[in-house]
Each structure stands twice: as C-alpha cells, then as structure tokens.
N, C-alpha and C positions, 0 to 999 in steps of 0.2 A: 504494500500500500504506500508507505514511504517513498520505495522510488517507482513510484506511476507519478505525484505527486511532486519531487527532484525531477523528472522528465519533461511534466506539464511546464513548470514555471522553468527550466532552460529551454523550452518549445517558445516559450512566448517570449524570453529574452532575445534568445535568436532569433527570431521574424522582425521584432523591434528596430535589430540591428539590419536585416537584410531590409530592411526600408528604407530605412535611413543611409545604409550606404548605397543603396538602389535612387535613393531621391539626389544624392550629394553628383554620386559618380554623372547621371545624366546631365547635372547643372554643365560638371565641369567641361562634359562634351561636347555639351550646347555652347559655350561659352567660347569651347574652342572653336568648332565650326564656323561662329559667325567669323571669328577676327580671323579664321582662314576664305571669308568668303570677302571680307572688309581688306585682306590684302591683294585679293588676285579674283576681283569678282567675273564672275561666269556668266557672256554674254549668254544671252535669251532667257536665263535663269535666275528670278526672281531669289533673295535671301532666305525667305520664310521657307521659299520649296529646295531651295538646296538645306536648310537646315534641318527639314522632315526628312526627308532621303537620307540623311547623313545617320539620324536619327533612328530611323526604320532599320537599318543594317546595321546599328550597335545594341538595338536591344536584345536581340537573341544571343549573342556573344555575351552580354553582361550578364542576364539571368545565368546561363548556364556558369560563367564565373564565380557568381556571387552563390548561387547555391553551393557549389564545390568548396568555399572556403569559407563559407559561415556556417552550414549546417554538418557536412563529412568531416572538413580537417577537424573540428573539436570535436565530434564523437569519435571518430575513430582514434585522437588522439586521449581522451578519456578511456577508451576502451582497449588500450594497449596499455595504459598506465595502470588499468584494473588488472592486467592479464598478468606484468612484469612485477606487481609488488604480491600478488595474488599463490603468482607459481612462484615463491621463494621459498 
C-alpha cells in the first residue's frame, strides 16, 4: 500500500516536471526560430508559418525526449539502486 502510494505522488511529480520542461523547452525553440527567421527571412514565407512548421517537427522529437529522461532515467535509475543495495 505504501508504495502504490511512493509511486502515485512521484507519478504526479514527474508529469509536473514533464510540463514544465515541455512548456520551457518549446519557448526556447520558439524563441529560436523567430530570430533565425529575423536573420535570414524566407521569401514567400510569412514568420508565424515558418515558426509553426519549425514547431510541428520539434514536437515529436521532444515528447519522445522528455519522456525518456523524466519518466525511464529515474525509474530505472531507482530501480537499479533497489536491485544493487538489495542483492548485497
């Protein structure tokens, strides 16, 4: 019961976290985009829509990133630490 309970509340820490660096990391792409669209702007190609496009092809890259090292690295690195102090 205890650790359903340990699991719940690092389930809700970590989604916290995968937000919050899911909300941050986009800024900063967005952010880059423009001032790569403010240095070498793209005839025919409005700002807003090169920075959607830019957008659309980094969000599947980051989900897949951000779950890999918020939710796996710390369980599995939890769950090697239970295994190594466990089998002594």
């Amino acid at each position: 019961m205890i650790f359903a309970k340990v699991f719940g509340i690092a389930l809700v820490g970590l989604t916290i976290i995968y937000l919050s660096m899911s909300a941050f990391l986009q800024s900063v792409r967005r952010d880059r985009l423009e001032r790569q669209y403010d240095a070498a702007p793209v005839a025919g190609v409005h700002r807003d829509a090169h920075v959607a496009m830019g957008m659309t092809a980094y969000r599947p890259r980051l989900r897949r990133q951000l779950v890999v090292l918020v939710y796996l690295v710390p369980v599995a690195a939890v769950g090697i630490i239970v295994y190594v102090v466990n089998s002594n």
